[in-house]
Backbone as a ProteinNet text record, in pm:
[ID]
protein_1_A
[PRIMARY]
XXXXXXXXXXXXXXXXXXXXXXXXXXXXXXXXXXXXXXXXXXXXXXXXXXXXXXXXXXXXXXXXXXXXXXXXXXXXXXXXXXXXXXXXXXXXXXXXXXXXXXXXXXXXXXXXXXXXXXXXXXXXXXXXXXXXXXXXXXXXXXXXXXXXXXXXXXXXXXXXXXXXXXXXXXXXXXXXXXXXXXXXXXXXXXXXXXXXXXXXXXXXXXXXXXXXXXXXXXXXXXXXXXXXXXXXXXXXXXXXXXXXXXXXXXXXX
[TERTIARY]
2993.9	2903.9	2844.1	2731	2682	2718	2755.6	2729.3	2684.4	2607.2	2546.9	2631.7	2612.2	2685.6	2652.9	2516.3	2466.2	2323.8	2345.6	2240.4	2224.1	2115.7	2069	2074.5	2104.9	2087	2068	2118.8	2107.9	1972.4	1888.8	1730.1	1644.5	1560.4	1463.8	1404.1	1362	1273.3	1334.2	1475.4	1511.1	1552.5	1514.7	1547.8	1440.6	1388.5	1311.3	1359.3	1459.9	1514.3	1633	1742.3	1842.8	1948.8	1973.2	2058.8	2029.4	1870.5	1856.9	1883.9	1829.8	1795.8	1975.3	2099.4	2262.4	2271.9	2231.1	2319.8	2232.9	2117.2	2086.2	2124.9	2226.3	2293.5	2419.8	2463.5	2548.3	2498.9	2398.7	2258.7	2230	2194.5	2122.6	2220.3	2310	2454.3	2433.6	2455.9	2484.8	2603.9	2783	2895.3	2915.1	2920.4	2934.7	2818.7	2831.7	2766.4	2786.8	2793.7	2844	2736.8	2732.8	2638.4	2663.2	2568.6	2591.3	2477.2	2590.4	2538	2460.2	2360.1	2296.3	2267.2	2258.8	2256.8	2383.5	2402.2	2507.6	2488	2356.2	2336.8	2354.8	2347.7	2393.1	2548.6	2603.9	2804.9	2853.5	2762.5	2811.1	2753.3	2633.2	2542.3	2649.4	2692.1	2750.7	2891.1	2931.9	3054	3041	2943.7	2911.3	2855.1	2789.3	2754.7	2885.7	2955.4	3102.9	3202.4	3216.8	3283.8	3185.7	3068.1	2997.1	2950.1	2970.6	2937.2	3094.3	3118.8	3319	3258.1	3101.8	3123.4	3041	3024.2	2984.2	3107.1	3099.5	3143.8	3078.9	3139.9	3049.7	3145.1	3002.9	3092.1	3016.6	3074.2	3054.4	3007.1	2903.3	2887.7	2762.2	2708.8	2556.5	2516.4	2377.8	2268.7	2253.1	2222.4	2207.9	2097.7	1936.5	1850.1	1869.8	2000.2	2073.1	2174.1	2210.6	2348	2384.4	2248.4	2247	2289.5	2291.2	2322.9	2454.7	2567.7	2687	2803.3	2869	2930.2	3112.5	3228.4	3375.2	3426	3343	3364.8	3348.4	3244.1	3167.3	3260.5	3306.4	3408.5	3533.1	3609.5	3710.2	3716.2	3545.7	3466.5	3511.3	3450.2	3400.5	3580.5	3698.3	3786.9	3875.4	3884.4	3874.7	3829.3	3709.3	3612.2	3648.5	3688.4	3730.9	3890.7	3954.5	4074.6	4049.2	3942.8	3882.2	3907.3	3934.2	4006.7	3896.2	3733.5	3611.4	3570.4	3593.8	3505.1	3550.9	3492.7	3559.6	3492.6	3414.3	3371.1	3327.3	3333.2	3224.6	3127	3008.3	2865.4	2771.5	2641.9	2633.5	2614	2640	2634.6	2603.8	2577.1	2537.6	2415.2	2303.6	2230.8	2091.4	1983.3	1854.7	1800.2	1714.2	1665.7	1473.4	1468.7	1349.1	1243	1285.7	1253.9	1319.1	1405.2	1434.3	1461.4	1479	1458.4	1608.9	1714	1804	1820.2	1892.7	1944.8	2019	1964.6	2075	2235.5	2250.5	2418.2	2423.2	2370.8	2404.2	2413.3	2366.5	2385.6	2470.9	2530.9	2659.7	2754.7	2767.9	2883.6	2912.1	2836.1	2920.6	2931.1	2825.5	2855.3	3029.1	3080.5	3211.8	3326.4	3294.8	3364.5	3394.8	3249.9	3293	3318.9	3342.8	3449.2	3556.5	3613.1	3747.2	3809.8	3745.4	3785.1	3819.8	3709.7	3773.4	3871.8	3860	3998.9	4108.8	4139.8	4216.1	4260.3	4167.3	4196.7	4222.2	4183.4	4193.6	4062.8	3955.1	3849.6	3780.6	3683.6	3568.1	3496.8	3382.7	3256.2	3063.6	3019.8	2851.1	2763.9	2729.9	2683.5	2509.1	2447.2	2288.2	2251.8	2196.4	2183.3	1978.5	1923.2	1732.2	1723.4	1711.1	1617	1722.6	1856	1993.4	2117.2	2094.1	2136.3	2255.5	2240.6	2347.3	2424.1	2339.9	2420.2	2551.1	2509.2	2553.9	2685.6	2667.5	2736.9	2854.2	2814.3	2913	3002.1	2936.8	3048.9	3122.5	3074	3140.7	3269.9	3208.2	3354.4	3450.5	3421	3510.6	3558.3	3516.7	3590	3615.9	3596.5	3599.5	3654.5	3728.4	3814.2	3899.7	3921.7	3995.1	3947	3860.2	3821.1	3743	3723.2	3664.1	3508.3	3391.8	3286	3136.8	3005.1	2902.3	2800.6	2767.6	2607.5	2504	2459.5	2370.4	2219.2	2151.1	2016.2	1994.9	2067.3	2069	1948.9	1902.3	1753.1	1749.5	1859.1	1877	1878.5	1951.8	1927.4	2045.7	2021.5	2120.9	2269.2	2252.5	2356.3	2426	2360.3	2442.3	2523	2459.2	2502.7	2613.3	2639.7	2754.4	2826.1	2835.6	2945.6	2994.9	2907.2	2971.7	3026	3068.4	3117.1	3235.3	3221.6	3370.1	3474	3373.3	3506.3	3498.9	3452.6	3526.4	3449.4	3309.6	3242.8	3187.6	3106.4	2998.2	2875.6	2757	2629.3	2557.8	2502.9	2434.1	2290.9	2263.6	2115.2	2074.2	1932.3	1874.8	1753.3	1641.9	1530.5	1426.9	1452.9	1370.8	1368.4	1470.8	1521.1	1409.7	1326.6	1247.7	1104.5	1106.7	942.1	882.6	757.2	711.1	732.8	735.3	761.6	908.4	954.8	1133.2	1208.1	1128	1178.6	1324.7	1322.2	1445.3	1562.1	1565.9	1658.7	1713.6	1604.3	1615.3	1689.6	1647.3	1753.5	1896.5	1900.6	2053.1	2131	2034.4	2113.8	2156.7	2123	2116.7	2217.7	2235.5	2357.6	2486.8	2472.4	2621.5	2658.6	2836.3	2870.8	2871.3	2840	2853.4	2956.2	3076.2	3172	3154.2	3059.7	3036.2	2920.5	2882.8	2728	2788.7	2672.1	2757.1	2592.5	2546.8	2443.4	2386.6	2311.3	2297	2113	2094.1	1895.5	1862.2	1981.5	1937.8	1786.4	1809.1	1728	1752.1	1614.2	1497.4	1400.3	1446.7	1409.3	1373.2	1267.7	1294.7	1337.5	1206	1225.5	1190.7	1258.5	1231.5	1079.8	1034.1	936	984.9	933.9	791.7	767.4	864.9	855.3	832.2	759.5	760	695	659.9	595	659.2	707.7	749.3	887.5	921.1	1072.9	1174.5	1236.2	1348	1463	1582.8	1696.7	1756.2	1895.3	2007.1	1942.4	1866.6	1865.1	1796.6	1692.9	1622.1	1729.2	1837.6	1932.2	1927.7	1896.8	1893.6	1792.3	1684.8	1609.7	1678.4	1770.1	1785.2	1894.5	2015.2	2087.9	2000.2	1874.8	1822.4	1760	1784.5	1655.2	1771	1904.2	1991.3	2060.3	2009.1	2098.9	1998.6	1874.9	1739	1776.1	1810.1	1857.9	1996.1	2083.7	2153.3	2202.6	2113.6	2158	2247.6	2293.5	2414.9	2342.5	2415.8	2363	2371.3	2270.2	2275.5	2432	2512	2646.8	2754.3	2692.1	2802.5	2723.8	2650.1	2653.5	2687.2	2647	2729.7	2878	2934.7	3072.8	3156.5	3084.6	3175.3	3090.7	2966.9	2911.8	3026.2	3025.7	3139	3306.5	3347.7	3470.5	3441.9	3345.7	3331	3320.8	3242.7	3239.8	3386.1	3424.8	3578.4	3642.4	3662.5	3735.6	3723.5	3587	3569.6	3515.4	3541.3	3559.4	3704.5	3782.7	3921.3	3915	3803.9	3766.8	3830.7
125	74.6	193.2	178.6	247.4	281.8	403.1	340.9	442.6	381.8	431.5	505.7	617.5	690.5	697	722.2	694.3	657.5	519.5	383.5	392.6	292	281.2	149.4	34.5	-86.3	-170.6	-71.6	-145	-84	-5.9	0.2	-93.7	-183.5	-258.4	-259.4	-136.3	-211.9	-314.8	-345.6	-401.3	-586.2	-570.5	-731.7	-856	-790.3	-930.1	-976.6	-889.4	-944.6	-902.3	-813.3	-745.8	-834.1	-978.2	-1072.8	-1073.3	-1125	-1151.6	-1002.3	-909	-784.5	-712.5	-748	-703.8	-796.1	-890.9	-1009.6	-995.9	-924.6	-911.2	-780.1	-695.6	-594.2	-607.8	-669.3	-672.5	-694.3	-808.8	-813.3	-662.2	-600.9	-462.3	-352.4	-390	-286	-167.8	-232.3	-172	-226.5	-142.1	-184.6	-153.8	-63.2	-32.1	46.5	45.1	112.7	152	265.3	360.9	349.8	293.3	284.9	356.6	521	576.9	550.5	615.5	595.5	708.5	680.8	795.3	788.7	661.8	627.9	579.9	558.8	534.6	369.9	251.5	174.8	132.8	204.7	208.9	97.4	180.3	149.3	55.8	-69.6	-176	-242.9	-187.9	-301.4	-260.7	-136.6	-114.8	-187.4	-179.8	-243.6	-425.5	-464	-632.1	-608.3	-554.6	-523	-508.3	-445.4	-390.2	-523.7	-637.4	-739.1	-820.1	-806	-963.1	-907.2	-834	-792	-706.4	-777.1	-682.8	-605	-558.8	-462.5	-276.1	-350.8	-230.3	-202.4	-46.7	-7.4	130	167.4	220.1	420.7	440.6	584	564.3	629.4	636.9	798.8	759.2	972.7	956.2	1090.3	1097.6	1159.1	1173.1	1267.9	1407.2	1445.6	1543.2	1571.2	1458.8	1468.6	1346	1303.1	1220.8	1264.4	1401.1	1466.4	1424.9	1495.9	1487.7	1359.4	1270.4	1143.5	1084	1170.8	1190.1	1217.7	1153.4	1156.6	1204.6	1207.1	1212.3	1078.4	978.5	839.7	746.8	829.9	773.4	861.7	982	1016.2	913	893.5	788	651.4	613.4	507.7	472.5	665.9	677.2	679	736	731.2	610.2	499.4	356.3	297.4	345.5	271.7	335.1	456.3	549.1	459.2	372.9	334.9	188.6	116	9.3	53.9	-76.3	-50.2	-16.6	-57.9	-62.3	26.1	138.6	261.5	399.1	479.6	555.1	740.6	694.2	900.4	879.1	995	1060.2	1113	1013.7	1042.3	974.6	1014.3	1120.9	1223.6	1418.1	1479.1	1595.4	1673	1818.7	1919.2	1943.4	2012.4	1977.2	1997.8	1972	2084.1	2186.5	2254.6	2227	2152.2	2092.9	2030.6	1886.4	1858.1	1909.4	1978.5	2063.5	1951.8	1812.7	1678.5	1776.2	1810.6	1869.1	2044.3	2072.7	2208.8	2261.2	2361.5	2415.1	2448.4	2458.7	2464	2308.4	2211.6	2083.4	2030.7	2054.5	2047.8	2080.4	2187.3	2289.5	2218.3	2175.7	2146.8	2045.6	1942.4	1759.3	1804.1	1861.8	1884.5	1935.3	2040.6	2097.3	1986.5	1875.5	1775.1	1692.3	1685.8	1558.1	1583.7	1695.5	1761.6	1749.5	1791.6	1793.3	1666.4	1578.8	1433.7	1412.2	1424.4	1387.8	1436.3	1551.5	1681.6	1577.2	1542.3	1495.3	1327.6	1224.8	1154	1122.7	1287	1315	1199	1229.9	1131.7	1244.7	1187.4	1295.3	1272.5	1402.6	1402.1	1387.5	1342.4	1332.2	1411.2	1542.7	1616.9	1656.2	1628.6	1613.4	1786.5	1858.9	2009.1	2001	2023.5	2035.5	2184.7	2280.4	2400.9	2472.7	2448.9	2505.6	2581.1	2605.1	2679.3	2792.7	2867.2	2983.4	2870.8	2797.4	2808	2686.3	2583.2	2487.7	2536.5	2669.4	2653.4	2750.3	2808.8	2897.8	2798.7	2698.8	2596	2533.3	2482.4	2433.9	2534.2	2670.8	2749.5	2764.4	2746	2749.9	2661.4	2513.3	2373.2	2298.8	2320.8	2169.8	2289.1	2377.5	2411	2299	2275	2193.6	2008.6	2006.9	1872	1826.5	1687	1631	1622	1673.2	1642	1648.5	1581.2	1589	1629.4	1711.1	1773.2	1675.9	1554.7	1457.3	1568.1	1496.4	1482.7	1633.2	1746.4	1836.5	1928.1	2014	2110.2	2211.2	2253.5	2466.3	2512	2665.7	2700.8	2695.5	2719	2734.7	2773.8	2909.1	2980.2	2930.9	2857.5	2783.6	2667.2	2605.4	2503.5	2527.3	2617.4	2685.9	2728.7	2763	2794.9	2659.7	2574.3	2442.7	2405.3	2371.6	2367.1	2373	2523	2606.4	2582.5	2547.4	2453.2	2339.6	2257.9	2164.7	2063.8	2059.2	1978.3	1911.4	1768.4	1716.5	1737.7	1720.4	1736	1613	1583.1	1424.7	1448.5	1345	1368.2	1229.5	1262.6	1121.5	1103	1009.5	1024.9	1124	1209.1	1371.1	1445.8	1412.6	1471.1	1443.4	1323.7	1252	1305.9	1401.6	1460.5	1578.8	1588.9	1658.3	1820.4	1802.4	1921.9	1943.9	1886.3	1884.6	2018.4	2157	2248.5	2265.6	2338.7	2400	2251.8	2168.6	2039.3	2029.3	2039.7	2039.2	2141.3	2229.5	2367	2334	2284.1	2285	2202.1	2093.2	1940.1	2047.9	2145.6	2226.6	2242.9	2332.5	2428.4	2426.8	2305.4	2274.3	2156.5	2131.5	2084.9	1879.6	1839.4	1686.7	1628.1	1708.7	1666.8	1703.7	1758.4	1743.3	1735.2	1578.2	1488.3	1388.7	1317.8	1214.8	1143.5	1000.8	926.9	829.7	845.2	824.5	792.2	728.8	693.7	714.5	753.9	747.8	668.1	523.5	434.7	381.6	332.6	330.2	427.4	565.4	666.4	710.3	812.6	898.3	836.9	724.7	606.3	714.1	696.5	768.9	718	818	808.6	695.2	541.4	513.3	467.4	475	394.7	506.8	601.6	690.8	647.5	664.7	643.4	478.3	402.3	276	260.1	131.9	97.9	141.1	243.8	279.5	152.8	131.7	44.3	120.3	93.2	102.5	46.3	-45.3	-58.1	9.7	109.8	194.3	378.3	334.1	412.1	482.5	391.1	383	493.6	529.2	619	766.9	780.2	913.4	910.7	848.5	840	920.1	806.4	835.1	1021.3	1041.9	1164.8	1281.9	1264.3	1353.1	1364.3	1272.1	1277.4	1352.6	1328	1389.1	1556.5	1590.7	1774.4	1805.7	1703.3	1739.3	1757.9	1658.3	1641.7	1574.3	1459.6	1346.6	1173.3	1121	987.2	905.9	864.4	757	731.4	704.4	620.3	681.6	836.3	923.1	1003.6	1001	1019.6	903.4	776.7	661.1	671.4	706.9	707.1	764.2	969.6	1049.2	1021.5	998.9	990.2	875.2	786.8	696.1	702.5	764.9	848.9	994.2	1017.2	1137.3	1065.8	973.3	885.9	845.4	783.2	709.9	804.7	956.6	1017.8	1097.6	1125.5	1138.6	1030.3	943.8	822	749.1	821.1	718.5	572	553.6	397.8	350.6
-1040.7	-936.8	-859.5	-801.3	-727.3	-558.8	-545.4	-385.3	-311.3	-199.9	-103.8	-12.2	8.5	104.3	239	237.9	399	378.3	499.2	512.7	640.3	720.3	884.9	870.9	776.6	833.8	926.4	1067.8	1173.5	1212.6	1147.8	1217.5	1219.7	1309.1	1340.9	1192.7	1146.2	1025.5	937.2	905.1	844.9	945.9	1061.5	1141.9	1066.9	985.4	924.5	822.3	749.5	608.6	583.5	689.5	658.1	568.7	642.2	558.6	419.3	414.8	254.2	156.1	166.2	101.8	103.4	226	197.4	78	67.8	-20.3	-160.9	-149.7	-310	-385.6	-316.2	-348.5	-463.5	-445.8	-567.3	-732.9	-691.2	-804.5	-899.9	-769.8	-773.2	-902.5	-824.3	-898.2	-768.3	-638.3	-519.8	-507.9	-513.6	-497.2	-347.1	-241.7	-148	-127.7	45.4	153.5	268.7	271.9	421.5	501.7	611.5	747	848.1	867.9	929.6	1079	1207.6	1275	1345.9	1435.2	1511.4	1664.7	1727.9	1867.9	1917	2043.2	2102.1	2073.6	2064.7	2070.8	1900.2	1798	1688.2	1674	1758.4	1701.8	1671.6	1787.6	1780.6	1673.4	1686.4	1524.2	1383.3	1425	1236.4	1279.8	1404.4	1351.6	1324.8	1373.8	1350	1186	1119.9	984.7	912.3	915.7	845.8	838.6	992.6	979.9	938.7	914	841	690	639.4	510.7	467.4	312.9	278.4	201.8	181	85	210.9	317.9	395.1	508.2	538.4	599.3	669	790.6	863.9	909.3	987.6	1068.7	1198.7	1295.4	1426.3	1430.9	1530.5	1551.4	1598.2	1622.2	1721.3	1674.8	1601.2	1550.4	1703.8	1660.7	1749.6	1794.1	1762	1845.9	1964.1	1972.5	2084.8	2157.3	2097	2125.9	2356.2	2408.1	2522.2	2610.1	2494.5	2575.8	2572.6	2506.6	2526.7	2614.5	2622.2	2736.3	2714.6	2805.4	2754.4	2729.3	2818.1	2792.7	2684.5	2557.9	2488.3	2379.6	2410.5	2302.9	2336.3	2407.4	2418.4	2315.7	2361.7	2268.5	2104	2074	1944.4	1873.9	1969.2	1885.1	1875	1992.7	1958.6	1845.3	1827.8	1726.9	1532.2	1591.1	1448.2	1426	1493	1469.2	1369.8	1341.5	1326.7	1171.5	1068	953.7	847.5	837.2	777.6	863.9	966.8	989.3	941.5	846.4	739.4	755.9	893.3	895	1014.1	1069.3	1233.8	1112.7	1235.2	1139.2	1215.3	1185.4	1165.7	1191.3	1226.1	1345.4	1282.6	1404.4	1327.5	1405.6	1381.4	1441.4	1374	1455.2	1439.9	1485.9	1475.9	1547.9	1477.4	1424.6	1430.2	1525.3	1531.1	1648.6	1794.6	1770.6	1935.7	2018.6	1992.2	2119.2	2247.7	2192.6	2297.9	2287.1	2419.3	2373.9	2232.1	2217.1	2092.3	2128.8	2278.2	2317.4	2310.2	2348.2	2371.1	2263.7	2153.1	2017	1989	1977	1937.1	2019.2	2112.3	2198.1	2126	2097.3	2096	1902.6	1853.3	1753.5	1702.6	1778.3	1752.2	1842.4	1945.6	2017.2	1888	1794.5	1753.2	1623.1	1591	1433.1	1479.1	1613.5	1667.5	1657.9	1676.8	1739	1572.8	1466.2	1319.4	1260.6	1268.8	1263.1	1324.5	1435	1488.7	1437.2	1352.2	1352	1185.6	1069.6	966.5	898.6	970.1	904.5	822.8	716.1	678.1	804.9	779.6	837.5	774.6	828.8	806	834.4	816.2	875.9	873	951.9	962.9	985.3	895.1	960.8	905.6	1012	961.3	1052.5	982.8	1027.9	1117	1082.7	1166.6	1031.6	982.3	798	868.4	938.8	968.4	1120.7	1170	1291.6	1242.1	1145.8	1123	1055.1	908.1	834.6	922	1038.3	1111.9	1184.4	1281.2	1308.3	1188.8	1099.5	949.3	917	898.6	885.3	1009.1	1124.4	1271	1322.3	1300.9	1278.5	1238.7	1104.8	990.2	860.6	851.4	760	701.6	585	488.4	542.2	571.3	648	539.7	505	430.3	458	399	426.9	359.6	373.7	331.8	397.9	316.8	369	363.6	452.7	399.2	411	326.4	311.3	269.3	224.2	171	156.5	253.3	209.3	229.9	200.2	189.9	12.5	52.3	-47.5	-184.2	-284	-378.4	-335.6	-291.9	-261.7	-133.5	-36.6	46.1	-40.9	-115.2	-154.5	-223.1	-275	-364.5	-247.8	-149.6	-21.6	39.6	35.7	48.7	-47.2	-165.6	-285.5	-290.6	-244.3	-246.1	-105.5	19.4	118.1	90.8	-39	-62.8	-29.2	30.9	61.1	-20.8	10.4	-77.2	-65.6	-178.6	-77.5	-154.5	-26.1	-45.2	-133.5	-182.5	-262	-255.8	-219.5	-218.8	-296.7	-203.7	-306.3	-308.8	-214.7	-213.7	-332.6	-407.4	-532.7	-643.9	-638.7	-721.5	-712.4	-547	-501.7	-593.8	-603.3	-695.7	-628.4	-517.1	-428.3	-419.8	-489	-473.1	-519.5	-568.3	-687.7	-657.8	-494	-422.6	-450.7	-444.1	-443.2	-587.8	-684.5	-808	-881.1	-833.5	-804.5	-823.4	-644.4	-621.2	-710.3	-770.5	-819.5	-972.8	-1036.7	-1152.6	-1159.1	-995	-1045.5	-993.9	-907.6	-864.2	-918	-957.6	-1063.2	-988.9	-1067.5	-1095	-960.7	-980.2	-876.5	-747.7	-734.3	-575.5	-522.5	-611.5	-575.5	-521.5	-413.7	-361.8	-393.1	-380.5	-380.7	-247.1	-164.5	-49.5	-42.8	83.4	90.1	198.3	283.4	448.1	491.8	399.5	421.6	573.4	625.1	573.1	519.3	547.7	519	376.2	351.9	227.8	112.5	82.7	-61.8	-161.4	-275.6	-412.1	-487.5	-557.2	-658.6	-699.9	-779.5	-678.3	-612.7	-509.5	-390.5	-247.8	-327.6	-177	-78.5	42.9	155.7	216.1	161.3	192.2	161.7	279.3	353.5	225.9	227.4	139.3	126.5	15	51.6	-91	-47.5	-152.1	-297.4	-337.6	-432.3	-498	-426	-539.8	-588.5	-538.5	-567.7	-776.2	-831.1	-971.1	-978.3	-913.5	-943.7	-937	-830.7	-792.5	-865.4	-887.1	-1026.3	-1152.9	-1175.3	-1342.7	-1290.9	-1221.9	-1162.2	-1201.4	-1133	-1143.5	-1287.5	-1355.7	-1470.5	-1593.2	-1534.3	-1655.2	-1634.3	-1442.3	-1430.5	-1505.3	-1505.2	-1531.2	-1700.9	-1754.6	-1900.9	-1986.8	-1857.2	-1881.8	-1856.3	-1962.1	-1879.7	-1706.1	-1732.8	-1593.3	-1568.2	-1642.7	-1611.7	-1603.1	-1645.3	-1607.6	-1504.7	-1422	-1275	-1193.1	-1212.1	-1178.3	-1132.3	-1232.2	-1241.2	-1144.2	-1157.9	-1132.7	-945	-947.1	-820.1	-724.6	-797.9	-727.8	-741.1	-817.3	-750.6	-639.7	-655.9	-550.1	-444.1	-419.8	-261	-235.6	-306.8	-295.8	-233	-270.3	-282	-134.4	-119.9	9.5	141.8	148.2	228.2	204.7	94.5	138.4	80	-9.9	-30.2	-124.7
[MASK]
+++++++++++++++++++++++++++++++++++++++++++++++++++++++++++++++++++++++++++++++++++++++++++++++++++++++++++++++++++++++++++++++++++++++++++++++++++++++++++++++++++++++++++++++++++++++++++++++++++++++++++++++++++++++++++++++++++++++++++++++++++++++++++++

């Protein structure tokens, strides 16, 4: 089975059809789905998603163009909520220095709060890094040693990707992988080995060839499967496979 590693289900674009479009997932050969979160107003939608759907489950955590709106109270929150039997990572977190929406210390701060808090509760982590490559992978080596985790949405270089590898991390691939502009991705999907791909859409986001520019979902997952398996030189079903023991394996599932 396929599964989604990291989803937004609880985003507005999906309030017109979210019921129908979870329940035609199994159809799909969508077995599971990790629903990561990014607002504080997030937590509660994934945890009502996780108890009304048995094949989703969720993570708690703050993107870090929200980081500022964090509080010690809201960590208290998040490790309540990390005790919940269907919530399976702090996610998703990390650094942005793209949009700049917060400080780069205010970033760095809740960013290394909220590795600690997983460290502490032996969860994986979700880690969001855009246009932050040295600062990210320096906290990565200073707080999340031997910690379970994924590089979602993956857009550096080779040789990073091979340093993540080697602490043991995953790196997420989605449908960017499918862009004609994709070389550097295509790259990475080359030369790092099978076992440490994970399959993810950070839908609604970033729909695969040919569904680019419009509402992404778990089910066009099959593309970035068939995409990774044409770089790699294996069938569809053996990235299937090993892609879904790699999730298992890092989610505990």
């Amino acid at each position: 089975m396929i599964i989604d590693t990291h989803a937004h289900y609880d985003d507005e674009q999906f309030d017109t059809d979210r019921d129908e479009l979870l329940k035609s997932m199994h159809d799909g050969g969508i077995g599971l789905i990790v629903n990561a979160a990014s607002t504080l107003e997030s937590w509660g939608k994934i945890q009502r998603l996780t108890e009304e759907y048995p094949f989703v489950y969720g993570a708690v955590g703050i993107h870090p163009d929200e980081a500022g709106t964090l509080t010690e109270e809201h960590m208290s929150e998040m490790e309540r909520l990390l005790d919940l039997e269907k919530i399976v990572a702090v996610g998703e977190i990390g650094l942005d220095y793209y949009w700049d929406n917060e400080s780069h210390d205010v970033q760095k701060k809740w960013f290394i709060r909220q590795l600690e808090l997983a460290k502490k509760k032996d969860m994986p982590v979700i880690i969001h890094s855009r246009e932050a490559a040295a600062d990210t992978m320096e906290i990565m080596r200073g707080y999340a040693s031997g910690m379970r985790a994924v590089i979602h949405c993956y857009s550096y270089s080779v040789e990073m990707a091979r340093e993540y590898v080697k602490m043991g991390y995953y790196i997420g691939i989605g449908g960017v992988v499918t862009f004609k502009n994709a070389k550097k991705l295509v790259n990475v999907v080359k030369e790092i080995p099978l076992t440490s791909i994970v399959l993810e859409t950070d839908c609604p986001y970033l729909a695969p060839v040919p569904y680019r520019g419009k509402r992404n979902s778990s089910l066009y997952l099959p593309y970035v499967a068939e995409k990774i398996a044409e770089i790699k030189g294996v069938s569809t079903e053996e990235v299937v496979r090993q892609t879904e023991e790699n999730s298992r394996t890092l989610y505990d599932l």
